[in-house]
N, CA, C and O atoms as a printed pandas DataFrame, in Angstrom:
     atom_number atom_name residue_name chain_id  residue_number  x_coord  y_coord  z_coord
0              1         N          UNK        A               1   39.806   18.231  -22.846
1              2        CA          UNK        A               1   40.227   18.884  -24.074
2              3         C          UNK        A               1   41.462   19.724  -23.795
3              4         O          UNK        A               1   41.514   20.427  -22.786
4              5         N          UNK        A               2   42.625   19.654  -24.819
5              6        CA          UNK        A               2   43.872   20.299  -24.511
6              7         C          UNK        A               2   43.745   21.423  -25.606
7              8         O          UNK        A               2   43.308   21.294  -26.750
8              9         N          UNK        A               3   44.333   22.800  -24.858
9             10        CA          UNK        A               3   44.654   23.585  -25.826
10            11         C          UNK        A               3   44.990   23.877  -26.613
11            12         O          UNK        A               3   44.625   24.684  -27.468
12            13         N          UNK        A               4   45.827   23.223  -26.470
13            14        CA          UNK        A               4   47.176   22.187  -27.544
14            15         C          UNK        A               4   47.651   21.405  -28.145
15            16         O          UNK        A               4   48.275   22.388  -28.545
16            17         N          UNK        A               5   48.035   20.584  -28.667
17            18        CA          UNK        A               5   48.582   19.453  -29.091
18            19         C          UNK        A               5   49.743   19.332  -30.652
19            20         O          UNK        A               5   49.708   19.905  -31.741
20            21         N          UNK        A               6   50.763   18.214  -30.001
21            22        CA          UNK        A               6   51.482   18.286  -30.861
22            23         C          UNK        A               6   51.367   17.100  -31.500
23            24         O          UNK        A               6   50.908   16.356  -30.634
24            25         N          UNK        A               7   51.539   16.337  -32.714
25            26        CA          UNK        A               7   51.588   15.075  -33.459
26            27         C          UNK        A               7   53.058   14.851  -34.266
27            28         O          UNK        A               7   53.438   15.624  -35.145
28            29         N          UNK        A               8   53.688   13.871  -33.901
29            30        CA          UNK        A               8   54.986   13.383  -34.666
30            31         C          UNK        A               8   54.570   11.836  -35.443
31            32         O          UNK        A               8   53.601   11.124  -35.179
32            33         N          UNK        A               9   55.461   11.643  -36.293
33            34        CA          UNK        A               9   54.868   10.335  -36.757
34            35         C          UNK        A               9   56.343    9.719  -37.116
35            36         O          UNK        A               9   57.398   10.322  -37.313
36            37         N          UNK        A              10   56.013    8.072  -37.139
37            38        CA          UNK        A              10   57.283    7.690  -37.949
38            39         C          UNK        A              10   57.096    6.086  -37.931
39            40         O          UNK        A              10   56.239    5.554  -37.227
40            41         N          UNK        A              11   57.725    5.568  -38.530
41            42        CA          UNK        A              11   57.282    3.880  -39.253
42            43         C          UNK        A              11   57.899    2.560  -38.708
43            44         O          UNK        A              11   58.507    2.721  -37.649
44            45         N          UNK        A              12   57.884    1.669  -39.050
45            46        CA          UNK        A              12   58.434    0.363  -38.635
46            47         C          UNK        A              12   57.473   -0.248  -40.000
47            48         O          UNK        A              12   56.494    0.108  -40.656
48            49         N          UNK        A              13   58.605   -1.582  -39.932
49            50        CA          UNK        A              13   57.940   -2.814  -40.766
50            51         C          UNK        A              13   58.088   -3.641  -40.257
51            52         O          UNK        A              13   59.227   -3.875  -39.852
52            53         N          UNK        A              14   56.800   -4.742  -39.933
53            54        CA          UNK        A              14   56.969   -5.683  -38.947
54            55         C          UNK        A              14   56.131   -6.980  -39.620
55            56         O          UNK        A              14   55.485   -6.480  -40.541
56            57         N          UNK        A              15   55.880   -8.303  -39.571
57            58        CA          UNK        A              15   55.086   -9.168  -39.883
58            59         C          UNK        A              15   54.150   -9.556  -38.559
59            60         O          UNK        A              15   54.574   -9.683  -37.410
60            61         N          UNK        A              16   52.740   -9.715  -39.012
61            62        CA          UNK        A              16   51.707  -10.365  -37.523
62            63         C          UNK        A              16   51.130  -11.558  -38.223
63            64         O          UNK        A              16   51.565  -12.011  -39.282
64            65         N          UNK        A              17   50.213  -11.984  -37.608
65            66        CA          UNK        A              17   49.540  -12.844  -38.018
66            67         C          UNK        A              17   48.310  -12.632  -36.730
67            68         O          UNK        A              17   48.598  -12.400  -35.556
68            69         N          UNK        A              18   47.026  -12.761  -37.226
69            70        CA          UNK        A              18   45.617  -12.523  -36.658
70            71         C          UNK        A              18   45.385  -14.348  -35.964
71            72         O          UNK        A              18   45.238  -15.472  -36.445
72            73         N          UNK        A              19   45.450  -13.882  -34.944
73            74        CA          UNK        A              19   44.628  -15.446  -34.019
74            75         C          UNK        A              19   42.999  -15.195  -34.401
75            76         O          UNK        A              19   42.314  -14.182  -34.547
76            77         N          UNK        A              20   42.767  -16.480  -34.475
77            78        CA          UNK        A              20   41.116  -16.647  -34.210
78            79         C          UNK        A              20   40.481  -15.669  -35.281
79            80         O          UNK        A              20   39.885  -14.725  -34.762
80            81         N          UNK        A              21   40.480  -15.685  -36.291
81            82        CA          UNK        A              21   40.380  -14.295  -36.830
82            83         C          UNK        A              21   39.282  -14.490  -38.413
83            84         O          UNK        A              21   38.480  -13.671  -38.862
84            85         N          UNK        A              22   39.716  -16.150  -39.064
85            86        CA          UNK        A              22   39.084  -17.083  -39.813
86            87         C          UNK        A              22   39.001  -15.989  -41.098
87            88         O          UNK        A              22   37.889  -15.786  -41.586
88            89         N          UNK        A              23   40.239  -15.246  -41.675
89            90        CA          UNK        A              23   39.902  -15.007  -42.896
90            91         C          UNK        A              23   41.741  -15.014  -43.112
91            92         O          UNK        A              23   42.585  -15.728  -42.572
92            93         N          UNK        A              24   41.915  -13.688  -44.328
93            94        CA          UNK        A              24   43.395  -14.281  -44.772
94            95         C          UNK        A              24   44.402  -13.794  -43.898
95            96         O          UNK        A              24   45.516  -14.316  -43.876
96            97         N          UNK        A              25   44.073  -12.773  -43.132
97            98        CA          UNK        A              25   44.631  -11.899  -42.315
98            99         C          UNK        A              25   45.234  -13.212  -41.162
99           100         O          UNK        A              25   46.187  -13.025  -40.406
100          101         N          UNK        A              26   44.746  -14.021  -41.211
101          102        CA          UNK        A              26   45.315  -15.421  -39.928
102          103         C          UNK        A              26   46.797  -16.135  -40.461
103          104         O          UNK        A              26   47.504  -16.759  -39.669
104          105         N          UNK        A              27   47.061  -16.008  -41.493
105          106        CA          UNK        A              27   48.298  -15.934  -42.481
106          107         C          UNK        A              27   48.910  -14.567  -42.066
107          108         O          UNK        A              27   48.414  -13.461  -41.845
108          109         N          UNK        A              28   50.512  -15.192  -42.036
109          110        CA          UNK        A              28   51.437  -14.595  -41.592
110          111         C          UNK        A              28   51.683  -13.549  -42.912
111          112         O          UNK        A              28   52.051  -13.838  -44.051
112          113         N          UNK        A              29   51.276  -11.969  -42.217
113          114        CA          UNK        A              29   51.927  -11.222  -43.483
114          115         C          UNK        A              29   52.515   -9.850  -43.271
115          116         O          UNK        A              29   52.474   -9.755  -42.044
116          117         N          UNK        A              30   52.885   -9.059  -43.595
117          118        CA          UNK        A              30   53.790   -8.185  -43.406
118          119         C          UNK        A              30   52.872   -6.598  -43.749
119          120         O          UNK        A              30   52.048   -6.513  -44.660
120          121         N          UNK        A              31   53.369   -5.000  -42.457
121          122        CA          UNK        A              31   52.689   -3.785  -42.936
122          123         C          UNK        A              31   53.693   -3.435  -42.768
123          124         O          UNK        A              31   54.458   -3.991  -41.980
124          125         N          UNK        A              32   54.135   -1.921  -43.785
125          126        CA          UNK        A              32   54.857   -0.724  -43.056
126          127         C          UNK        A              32   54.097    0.099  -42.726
127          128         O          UNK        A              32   53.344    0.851  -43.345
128          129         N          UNK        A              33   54.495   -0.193  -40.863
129          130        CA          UNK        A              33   53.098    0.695  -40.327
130          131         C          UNK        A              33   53.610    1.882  -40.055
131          132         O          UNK        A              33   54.826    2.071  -40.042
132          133         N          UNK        A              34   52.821    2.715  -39.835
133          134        CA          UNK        A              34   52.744    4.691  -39.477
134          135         C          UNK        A              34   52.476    4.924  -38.182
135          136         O          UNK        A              34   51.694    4.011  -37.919
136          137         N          UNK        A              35   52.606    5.498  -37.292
137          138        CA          UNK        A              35   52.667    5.621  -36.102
138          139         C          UNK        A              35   52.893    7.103  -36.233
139          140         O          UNK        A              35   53.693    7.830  -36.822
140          141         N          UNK        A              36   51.108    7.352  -34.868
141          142        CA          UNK        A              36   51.195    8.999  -34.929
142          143         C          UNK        A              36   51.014    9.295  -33.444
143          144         O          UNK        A              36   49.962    9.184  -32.815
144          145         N          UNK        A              37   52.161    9.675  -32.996
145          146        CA          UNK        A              37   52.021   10.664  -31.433
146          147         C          UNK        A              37   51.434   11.263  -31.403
147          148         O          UNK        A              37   51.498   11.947  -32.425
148          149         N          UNK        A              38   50.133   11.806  -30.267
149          150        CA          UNK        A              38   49.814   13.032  -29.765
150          151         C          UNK        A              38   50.159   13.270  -28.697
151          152         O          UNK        A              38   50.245   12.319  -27.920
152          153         N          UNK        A              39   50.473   14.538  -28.253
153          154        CA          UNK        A              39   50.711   15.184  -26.684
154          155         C          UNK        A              39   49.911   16.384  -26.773
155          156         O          UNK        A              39   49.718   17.074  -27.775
156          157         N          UNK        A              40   49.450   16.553  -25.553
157          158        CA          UNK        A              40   48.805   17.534  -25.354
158          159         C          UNK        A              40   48.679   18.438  -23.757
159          160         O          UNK        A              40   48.711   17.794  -22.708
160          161         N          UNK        A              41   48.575   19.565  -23.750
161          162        CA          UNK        A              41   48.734   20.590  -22.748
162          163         C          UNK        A              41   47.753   22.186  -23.047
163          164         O          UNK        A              41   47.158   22.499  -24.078
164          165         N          UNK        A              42   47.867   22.940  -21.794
165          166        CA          UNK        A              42   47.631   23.512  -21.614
166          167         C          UNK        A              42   47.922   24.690  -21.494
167          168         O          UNK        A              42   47.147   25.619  -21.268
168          169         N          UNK        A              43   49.300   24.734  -21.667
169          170        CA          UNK        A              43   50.205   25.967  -21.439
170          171         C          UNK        A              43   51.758   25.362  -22.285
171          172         O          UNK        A              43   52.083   24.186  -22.447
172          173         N          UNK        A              44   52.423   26.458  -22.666
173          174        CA          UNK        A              44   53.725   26.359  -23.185
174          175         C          UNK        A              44   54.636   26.752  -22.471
175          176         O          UNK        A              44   54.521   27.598  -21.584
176          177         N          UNK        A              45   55.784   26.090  -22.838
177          178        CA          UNK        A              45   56.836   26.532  -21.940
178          179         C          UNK        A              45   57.565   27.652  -21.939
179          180         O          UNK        A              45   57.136   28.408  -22.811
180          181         N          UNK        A              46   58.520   28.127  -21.328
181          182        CA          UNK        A              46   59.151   29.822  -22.142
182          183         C          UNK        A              46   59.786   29.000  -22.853
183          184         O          UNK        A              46   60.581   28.510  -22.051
184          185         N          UNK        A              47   59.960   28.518  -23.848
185          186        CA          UNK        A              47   60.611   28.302  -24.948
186          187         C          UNK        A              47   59.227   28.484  -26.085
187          188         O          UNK        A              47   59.660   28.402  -27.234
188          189         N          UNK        A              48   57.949   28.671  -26.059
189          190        CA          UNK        A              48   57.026   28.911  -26.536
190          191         C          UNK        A              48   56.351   27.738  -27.145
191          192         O          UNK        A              48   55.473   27.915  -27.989
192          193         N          UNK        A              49   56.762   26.382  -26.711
193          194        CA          UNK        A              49   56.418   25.066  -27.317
194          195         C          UNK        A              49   55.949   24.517  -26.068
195          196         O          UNK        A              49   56.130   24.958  -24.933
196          197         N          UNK        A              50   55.025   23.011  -26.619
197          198        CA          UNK        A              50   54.382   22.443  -25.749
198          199         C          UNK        A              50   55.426   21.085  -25.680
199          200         O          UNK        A              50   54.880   20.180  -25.049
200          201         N          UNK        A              51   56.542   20.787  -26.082
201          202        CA          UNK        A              51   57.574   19.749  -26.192
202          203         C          UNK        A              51   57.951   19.311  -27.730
203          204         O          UNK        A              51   57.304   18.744  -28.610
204          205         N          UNK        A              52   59.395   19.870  -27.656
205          206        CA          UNK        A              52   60.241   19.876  -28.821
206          207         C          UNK        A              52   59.668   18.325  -29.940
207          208         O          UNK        A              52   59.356   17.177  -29.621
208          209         N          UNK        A              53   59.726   18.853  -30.953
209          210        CA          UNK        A              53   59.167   17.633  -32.243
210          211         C          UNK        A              53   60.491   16.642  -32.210
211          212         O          UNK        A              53   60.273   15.441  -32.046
212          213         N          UNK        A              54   61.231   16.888  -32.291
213          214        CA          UNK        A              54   62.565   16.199  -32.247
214          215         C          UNK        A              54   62.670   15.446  -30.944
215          216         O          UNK        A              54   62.416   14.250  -31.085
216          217         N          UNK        A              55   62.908   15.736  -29.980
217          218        CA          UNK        A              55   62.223   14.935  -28.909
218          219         C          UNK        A              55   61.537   14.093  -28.722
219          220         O          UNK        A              55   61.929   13.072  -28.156
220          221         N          UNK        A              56   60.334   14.251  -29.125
221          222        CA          UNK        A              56   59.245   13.434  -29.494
222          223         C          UNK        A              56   59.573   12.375  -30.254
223          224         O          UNK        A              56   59.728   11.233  -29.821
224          225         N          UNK        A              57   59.690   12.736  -31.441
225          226        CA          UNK        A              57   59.887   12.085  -32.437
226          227         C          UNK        A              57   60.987   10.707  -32.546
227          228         O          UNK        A              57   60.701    9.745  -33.259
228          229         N          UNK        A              58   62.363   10.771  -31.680
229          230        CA          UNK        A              58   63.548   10.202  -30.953
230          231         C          UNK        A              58   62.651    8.982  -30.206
231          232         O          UNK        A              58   62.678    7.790  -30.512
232          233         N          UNK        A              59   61.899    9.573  -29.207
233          234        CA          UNK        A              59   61.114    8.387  -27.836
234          235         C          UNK        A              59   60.504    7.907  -28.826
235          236         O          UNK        A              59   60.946    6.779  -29.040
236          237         N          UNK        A              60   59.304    8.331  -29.912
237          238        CA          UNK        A              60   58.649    7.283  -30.808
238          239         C          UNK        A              60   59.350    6.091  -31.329
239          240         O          UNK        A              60   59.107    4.920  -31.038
240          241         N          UNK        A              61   60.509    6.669  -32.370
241          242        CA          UNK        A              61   61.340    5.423  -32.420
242          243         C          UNK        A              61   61.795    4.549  -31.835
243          244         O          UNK        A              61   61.680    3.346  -32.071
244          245         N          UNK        A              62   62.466    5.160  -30.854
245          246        CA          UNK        A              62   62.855    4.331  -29.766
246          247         C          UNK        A              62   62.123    3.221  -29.382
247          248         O          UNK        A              62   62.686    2.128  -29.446
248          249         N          UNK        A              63   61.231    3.273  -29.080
249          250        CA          UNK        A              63   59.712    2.602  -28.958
250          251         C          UNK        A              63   59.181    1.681  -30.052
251          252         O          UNK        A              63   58.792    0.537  -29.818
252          253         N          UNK        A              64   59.185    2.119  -30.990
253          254        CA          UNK        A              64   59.078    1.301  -32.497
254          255         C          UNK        A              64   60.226    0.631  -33.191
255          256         O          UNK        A              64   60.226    0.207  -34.347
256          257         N          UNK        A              65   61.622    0.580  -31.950
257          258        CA          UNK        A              65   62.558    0.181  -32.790
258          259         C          UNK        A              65   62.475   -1.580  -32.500
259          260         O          UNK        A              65   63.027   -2.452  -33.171
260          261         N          UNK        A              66   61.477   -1.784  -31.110
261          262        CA          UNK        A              66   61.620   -2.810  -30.320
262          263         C          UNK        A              66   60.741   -3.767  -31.585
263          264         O          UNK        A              66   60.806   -4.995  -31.527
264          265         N          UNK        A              67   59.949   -3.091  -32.680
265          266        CA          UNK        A              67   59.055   -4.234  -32.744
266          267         C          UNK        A              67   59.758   -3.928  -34.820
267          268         O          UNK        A              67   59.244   -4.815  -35.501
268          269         N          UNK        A              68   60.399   -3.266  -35.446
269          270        CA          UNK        A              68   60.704   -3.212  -36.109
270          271         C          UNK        A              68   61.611   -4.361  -36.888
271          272         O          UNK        A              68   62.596   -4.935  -36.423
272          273         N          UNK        A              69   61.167   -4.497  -37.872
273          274        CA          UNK        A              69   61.631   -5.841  -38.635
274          275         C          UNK        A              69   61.381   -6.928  -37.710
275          276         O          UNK        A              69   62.295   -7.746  -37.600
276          277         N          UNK        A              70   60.306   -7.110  -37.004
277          278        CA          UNK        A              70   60.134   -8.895  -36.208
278          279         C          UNK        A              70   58.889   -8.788  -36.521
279          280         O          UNK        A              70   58.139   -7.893  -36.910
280          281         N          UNK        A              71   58.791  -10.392  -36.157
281          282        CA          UNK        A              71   57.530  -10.766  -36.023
282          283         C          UNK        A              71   56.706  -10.546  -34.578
283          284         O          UNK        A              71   56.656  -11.306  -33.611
284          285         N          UNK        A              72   55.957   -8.987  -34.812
285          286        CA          UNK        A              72   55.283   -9.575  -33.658
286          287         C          UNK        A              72   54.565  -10.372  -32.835
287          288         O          UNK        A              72   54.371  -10.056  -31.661
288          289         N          UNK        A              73   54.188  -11.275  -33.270
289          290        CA          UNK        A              73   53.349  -12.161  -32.424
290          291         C          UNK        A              73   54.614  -12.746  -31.689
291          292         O          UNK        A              73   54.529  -12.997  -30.487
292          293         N          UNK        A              74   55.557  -12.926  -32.244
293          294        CA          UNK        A              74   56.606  -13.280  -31.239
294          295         C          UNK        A              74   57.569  -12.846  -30.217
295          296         O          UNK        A              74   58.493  -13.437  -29.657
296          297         N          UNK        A              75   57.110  -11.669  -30.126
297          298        CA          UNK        A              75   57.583  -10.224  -29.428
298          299         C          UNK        A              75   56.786  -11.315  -27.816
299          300         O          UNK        A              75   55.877  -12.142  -27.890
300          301         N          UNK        A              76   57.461  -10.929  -26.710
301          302        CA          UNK        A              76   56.936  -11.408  -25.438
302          303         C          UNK        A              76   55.813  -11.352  -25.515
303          304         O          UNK        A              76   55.094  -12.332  -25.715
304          305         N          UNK        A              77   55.329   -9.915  -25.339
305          306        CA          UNK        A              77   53.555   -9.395  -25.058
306          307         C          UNK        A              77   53.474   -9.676  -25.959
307          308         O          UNK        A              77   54.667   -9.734  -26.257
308          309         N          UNK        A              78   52.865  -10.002  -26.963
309          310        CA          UNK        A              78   51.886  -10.574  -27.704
310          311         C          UNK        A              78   51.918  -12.269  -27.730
311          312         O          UNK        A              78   51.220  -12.804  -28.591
312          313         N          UNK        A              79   52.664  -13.087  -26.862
313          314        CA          UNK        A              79   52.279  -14.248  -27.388
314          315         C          UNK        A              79   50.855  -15.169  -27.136
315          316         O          UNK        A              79   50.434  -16.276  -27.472
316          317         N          UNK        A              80   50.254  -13.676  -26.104
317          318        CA          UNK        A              80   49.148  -14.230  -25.876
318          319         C          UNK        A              80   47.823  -12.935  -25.957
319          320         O          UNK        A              80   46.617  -13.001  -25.720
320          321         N          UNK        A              81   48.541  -12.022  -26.316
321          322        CA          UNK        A              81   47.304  -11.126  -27.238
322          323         C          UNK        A              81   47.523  -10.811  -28.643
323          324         O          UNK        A              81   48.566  -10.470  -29.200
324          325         N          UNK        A              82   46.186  -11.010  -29.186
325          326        CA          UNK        A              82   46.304  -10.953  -30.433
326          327         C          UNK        A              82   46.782   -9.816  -30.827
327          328         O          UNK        A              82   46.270   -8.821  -30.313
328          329         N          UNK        A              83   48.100   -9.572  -32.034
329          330        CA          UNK        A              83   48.506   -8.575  -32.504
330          331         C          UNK        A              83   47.467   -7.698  -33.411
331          332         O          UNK        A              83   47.739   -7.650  -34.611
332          333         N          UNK        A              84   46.495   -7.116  -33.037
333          334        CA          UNK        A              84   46.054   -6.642  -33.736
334          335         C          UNK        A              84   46.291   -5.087  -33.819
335          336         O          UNK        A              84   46.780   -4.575  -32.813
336          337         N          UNK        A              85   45.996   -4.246  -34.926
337          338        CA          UNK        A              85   46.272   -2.558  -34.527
338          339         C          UNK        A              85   45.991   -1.774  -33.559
339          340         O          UNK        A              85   46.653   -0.823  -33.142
340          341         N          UNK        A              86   44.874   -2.225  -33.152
341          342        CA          UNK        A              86   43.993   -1.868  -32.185
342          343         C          UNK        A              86   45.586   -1.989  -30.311
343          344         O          UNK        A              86   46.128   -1.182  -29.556
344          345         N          UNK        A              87   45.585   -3.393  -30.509
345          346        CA          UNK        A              87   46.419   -3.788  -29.465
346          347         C          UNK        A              87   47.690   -3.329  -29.662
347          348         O          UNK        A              87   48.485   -3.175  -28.735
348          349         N          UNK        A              88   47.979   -3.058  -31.014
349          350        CA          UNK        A              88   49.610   -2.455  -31.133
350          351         C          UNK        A              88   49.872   -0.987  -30.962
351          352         O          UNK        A              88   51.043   -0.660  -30.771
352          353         N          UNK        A              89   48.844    0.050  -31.009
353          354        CA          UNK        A              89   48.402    0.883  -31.045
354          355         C          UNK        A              89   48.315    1.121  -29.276
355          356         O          UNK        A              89   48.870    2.070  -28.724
356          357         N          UNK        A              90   47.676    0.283  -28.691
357          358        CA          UNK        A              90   47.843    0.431  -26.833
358          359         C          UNK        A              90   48.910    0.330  -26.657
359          360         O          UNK        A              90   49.400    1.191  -25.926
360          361         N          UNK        A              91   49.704   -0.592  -27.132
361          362        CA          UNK        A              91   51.320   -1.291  -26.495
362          363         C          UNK        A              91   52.037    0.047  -26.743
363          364         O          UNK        A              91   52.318    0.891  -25.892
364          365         N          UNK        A              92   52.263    0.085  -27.973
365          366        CA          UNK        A              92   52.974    1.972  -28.322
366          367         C          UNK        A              92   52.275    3.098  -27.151
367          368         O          UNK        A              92   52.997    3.639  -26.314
368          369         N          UNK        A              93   51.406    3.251  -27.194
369          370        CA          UNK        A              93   51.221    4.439  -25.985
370          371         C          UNK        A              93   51.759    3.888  -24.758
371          372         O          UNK        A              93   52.287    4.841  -24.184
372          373         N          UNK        A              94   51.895    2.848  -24.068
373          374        CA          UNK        A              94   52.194    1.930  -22.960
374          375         C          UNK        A              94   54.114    2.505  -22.693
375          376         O          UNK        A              94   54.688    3.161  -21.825
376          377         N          UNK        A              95   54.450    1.962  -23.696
377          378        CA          UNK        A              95   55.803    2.086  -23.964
378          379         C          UNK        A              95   56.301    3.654  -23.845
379          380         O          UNK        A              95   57.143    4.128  -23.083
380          381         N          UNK        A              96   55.687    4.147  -24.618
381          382        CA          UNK        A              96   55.876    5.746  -25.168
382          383         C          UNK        A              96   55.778    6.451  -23.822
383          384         O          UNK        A              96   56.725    7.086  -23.358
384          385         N          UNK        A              97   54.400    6.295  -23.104
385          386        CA          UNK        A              97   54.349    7.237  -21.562
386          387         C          UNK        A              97   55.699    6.682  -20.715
387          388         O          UNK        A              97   56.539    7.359  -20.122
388          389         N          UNK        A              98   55.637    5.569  -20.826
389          390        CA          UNK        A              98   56.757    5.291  -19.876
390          391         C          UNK        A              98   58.726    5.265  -19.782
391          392         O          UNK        A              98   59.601    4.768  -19.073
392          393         N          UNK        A              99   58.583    6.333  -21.256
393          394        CA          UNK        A              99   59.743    7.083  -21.980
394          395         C          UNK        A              99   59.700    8.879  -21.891
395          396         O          UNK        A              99   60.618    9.697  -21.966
396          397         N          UNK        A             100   58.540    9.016  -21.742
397          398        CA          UNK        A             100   58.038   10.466  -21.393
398          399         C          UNK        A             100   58.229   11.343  -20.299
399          400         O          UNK        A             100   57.680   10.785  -19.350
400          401         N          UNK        A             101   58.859   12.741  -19.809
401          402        CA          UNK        A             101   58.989   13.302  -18.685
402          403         C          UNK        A             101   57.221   13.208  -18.243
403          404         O          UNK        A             101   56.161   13.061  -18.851
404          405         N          UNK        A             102   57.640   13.382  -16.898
405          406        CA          UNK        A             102   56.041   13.525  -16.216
406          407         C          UNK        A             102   55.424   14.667  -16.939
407          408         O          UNK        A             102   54.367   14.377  -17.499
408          409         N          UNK        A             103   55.831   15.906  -17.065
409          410        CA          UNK        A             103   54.679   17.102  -17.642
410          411         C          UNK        A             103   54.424   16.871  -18.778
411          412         O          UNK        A             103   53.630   17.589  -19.386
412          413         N          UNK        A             104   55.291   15.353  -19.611
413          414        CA          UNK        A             104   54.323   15.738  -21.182
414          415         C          UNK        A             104   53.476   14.687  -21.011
415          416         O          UNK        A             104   53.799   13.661  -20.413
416          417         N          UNK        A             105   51.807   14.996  -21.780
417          418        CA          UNK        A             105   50.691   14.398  -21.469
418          419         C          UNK        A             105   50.225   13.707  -22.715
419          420         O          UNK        A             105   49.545   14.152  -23.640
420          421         N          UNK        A             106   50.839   12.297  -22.495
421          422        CA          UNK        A             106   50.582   11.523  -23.933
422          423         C          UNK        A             106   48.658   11.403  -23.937
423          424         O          UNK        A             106   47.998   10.722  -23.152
424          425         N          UNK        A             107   48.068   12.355  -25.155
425          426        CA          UNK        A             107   46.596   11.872  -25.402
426          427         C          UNK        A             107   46.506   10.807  -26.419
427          428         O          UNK        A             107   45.770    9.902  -26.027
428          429         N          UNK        A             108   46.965   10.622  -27.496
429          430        CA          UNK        A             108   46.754    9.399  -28.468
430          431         C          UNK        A             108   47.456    8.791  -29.232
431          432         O          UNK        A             108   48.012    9.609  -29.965
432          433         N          UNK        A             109   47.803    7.567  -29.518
433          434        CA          UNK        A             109   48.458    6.574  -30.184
434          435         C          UNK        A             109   48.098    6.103  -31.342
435          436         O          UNK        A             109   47.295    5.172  -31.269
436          437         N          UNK        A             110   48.587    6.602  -32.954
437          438        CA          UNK        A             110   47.799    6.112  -33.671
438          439         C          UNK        A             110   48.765    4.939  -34.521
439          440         O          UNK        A             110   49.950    5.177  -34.754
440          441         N          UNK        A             111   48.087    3.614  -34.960
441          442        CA          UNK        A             111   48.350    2.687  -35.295
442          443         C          UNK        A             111   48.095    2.501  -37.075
443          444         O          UNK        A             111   47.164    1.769  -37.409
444          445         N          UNK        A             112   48.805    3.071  -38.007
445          446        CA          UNK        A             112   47.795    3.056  -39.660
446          447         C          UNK        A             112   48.612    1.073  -40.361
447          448         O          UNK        A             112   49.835    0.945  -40.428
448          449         N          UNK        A             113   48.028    0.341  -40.604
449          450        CA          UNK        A             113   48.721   -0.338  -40.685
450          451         C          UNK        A             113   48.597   -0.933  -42.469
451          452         O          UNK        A             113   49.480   -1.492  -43.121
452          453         N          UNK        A             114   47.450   -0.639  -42.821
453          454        CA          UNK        A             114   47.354   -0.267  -44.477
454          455         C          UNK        A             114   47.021    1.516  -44.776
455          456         O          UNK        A             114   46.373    2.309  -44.093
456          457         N          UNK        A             115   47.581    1.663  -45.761
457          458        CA          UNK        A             115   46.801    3.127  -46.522
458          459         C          UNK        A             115   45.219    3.092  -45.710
459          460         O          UNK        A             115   44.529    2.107  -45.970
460          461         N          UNK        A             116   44.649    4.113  -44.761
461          462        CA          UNK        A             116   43.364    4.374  -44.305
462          463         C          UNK        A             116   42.899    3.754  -43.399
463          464         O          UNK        A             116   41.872    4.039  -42.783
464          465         N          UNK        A             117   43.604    2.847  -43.227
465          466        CA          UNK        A             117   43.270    1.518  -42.108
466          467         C          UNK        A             117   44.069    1.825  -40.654
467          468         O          UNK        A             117   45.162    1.353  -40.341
468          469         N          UNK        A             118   43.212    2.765  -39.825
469          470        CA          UNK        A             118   43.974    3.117  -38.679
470          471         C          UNK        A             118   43.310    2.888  -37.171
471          472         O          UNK        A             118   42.098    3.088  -37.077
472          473         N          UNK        A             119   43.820    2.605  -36.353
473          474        CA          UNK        A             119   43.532    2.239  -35.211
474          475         C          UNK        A             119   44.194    2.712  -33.917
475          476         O          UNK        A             119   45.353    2.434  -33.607
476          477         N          UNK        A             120   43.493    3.328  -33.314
477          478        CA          UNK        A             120   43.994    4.109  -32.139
478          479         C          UNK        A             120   43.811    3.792  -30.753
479          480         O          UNK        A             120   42.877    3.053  -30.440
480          481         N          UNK        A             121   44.577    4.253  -29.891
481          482        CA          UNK        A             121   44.842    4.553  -28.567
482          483         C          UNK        A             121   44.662    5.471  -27.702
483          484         O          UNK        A             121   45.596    6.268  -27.793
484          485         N          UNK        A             122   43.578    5.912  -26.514
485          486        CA          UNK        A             122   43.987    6.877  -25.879
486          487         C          UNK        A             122   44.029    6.778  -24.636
487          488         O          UNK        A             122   42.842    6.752  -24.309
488          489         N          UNK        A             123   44.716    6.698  -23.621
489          490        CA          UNK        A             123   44.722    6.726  -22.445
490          491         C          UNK        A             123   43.953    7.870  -21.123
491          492         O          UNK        A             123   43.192    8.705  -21.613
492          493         N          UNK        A             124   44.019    7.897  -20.478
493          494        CA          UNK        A             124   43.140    8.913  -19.477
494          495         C          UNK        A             124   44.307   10.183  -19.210
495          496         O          UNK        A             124   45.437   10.178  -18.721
496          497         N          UNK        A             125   43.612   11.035  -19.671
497          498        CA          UNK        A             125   44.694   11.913  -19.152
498          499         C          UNK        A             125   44.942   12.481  -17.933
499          500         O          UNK        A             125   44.105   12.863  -17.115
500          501         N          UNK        A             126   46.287   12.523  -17.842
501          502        CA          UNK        A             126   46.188   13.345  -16.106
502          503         C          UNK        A             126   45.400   14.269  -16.034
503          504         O          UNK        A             126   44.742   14.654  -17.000
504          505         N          UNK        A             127   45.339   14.792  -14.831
505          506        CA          UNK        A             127   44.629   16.126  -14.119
506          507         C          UNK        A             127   45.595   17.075  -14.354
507          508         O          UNK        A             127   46.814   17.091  -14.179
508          509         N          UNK        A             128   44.636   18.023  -14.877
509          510        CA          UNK        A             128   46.430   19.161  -15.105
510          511         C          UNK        A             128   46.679   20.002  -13.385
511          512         O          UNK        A             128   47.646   20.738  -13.192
């Protein structure tokens, strides 16, 4: 549990299509999805923040710019996992830590890909 935590969010529109999936969702169709950062810590910096929103917010995109307006299933990684939120939702935290200074501590990746329909990510957090 972090003392702290900060959340940024921001969007992409992308088309998937569901493998193996046997309803309409297996048809190629299109979300503008929501994407919600968490970071989290234990202490602030002398600047009195746990890592600037703007900051944050920059690496998210960055990250979401790769899959924005394509089709993911045709994105490399996915041509053989199913695009689902769940999995797009890991890939974004995947991406995101590995855009991140070491002291900020990505806790969760959230994936909304209809109104309420959300699917998340969390990885293990370091040892502080």
């Amino acid at each position: 549990m972090f003392m702290y935590t900060i959340r940024v969010g921001a969007s992409f529109s992308a088309a998937h299509n569901l493998r193996e999936y046997g309803g309409k969702c297996e048809n190629q169709h299109g979300h503008n999805w929501r994407v919600t950062a968490c970071l989290g810590g234990e202490a602030l910096g002398a600047d009195g923040m746990l890592f600037d929103f703007s900051e944050l917010r920059r690496l998210l995109r960055e990250v979401l710019s790769e899959l924005d307006h394509s089709n993911i299933n045709a994105h490399p990684d996915f041509t053989h996992t199913n695009p689902t939120a769940e999995n797009i939702a890991r890939w974004i935290y995947a991406r995101l830590q590995g855009v991140l200074p070491p002291q900020a501590r990505l806790v969760e990746v959230t994936a909304e890909e209809t109104d309420g329909s959300i699917a998340g990510y969390s990885g293990n957090p370091s040892p502080s």
